[in-house]
C-alpha positions as CSV (number, residue, x, y, z in Angstrom):
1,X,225.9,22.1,222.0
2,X,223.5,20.7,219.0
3,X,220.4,22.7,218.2
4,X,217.3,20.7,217.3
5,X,215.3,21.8,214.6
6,X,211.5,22.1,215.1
7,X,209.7,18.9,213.4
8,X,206.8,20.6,211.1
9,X,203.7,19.4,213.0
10,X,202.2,16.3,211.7
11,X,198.8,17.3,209.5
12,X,196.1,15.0,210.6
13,X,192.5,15.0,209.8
14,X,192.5,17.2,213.0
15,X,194.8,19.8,211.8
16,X,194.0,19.9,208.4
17,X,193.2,23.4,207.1
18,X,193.4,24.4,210.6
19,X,194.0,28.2,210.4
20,X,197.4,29.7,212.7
21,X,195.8,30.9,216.3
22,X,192.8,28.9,216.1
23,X,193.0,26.2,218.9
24,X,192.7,22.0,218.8
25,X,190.9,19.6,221.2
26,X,192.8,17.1,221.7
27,X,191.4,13.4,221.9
28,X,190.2,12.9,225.1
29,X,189.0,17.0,225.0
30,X,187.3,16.2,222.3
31,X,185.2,13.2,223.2
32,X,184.2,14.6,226.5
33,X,183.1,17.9,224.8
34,X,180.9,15.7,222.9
35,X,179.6,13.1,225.4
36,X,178.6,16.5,226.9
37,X,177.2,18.2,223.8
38,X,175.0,14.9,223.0
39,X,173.9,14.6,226.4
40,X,172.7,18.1,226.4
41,X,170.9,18.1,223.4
42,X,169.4,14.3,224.9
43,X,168.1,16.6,228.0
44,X,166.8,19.1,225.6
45,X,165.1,16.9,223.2
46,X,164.1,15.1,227.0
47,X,162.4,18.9,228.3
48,X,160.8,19.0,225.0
49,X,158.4,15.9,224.9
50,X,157.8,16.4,228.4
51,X,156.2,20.0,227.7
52,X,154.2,18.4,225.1
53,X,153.0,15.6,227.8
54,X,152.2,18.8,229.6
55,X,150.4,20.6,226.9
56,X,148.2,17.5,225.8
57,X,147.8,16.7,229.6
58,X,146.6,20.4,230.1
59,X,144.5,20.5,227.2
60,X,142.9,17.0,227.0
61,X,143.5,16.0,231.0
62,X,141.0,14.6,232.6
63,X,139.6,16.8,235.3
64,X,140.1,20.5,236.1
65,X,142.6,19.7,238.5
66,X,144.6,17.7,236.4
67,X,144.7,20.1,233.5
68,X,145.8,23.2,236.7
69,X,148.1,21.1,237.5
70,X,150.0,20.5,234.5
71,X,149.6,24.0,233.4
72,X,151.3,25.0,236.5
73,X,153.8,21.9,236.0
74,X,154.8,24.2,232.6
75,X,155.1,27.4,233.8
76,X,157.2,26.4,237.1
77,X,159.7,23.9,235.9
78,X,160.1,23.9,232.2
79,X,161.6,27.4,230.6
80,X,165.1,27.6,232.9
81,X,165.9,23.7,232.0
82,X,165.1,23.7,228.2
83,X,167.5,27.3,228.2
84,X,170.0,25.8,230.1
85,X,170.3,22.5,228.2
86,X,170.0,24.5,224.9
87,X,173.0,26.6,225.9
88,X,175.3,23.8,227.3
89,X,174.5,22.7,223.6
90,X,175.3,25.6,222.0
91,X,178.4,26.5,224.2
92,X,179.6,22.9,223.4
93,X,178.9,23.5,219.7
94,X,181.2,26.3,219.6
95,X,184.3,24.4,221.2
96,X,183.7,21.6,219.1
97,X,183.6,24.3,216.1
98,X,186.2,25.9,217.1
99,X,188.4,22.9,218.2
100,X,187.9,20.2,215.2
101,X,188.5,20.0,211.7
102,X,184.4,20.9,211.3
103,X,185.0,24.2,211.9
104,X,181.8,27.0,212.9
105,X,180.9,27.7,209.1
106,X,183.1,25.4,207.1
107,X,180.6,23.2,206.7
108,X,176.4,23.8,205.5
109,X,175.2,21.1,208.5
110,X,177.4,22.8,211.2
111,X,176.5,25.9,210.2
112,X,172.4,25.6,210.4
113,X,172.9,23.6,213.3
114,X,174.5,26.5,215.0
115,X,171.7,29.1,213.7
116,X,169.0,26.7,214.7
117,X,170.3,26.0,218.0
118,X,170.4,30.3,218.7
119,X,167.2,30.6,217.0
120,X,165.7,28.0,219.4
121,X,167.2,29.4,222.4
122,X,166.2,32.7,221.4
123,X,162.3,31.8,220.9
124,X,162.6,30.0,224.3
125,X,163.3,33.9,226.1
126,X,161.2,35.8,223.8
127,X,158.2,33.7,223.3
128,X,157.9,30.9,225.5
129,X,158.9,32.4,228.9
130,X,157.1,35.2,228.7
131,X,154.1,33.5,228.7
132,X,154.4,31.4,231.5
133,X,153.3,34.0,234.3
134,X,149.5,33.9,232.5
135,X,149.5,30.0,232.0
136,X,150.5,29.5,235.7
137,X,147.8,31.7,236.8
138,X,145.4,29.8,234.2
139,X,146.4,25.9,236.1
140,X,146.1,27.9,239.3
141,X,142.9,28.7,238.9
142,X,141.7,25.7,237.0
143,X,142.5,23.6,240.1
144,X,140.0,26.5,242.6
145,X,137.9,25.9,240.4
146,X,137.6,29.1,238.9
147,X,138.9,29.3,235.1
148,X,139.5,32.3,233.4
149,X,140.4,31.9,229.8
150,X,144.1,32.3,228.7
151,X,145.8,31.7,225.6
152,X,146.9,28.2,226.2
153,X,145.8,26.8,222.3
154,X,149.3,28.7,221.0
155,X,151.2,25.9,223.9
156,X,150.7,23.4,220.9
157,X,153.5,25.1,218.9
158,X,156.8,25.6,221.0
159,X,156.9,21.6,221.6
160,X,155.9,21.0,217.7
161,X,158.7,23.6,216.8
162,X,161.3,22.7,218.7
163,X,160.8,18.8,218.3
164,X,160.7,19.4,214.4
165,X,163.7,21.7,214.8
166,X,165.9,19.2,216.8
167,X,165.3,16.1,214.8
168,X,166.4,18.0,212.0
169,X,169.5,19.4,213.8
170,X,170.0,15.4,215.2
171,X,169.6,14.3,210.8
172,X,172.5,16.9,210.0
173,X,174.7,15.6,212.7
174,X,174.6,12.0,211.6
175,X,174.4,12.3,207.8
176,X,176.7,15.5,207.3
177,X,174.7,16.7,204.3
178,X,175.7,19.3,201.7
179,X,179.8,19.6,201.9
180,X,181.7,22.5,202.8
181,X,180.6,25.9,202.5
182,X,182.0,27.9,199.4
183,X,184.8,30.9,200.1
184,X,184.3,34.2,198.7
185,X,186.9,34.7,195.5
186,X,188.9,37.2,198.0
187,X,189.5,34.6,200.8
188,X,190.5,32.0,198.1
189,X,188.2,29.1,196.9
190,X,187.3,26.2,198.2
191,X,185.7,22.9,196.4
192,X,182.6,21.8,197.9
């Protein structure tokens, strides 16, 4: 009986520095995990001009009941969405990290994409949600009629943030500034 010997696997663009252990998506893997990864971030940049319709519409609305009503619009629907969305984006980051020749921190734009997209998703928990409890209460009682003051005027920044932050994140994607992230002298060097 002949024994085959192993062909070396082929080194493609794919493989291509690919370190032993570390797993590949294959093609069609790989293109769903990004149709879902651009689709998240879509639904996130989506939640994000809506809660500045609802900011502007709660600041400049028309009536009282208007302005209750899109404060309450906020604080019911918008934080578990945005989080969501900005997770599916980050979880689908990683795999396509993980799974493609652009590796987590091989290269500057991946890398800040990843540390904006945790820095966003942690200001979403610690200072946007907290939050929403008083600014429901506020657009409940702007529409009885009976205003209290509440500290709505900060609403302005999460949407002027996180708009700012994911056009950026959207720039690095497409133009893939910067070249790949130096190594350490121990880990061996790398040319940028």
């Amino acid at each position: 009986m002949a024994v085959r010997e192993a062909k070396p696997e082929r080194v493609t663009r794919e493989t291509a520095g690919r370190a032993d252990g570390w797993f590949r998506l294959g093609r069609r893997w790989r293109k769903a995990v990004l149709v879902t990864h651009i689709v998240s971030a879509g639904a996130w940049i989506g939640i994000d001009v809506m809660v500045a319709v609802l900011v502007l519409t709660g600041r400049f609305g028309s009536s009282d009941e208007v302005r209750g009503l899109a404060y309450e619009a906020l604080a019911t629907f918008v934080v578990w969405p945005m989080l969501v969305s900005g997770l599916l984006t980050l979880t689908t980051g990683l795999i396509l990290g993980l799974g493609t020749r652009w590796g987590l921190v091989r290269y500057w734009w991946v890398g800040i994409k990843l540390v904006l997209n945790l820095v966003l998703c942690t200001l979403i928990l610690v200072a946007l949600r907290p939050g929403m409890d008083e600014i429901g209460a506020y657009g409940r009682d702007l529409v009885n009629g009976a205003p209290e003051p509440a500290g709505v005027s900060d609403l302005f920044f999460p949407p002027a943030v996180s708009l700012t932050t994911l056009a950026l994140a959207t720039v690095l994607a497409v133009a893939k500034p910067w070249g790949r992230i130096r190594r350490t002298a121990g880990t061996g060097s790398t040319r940028s």
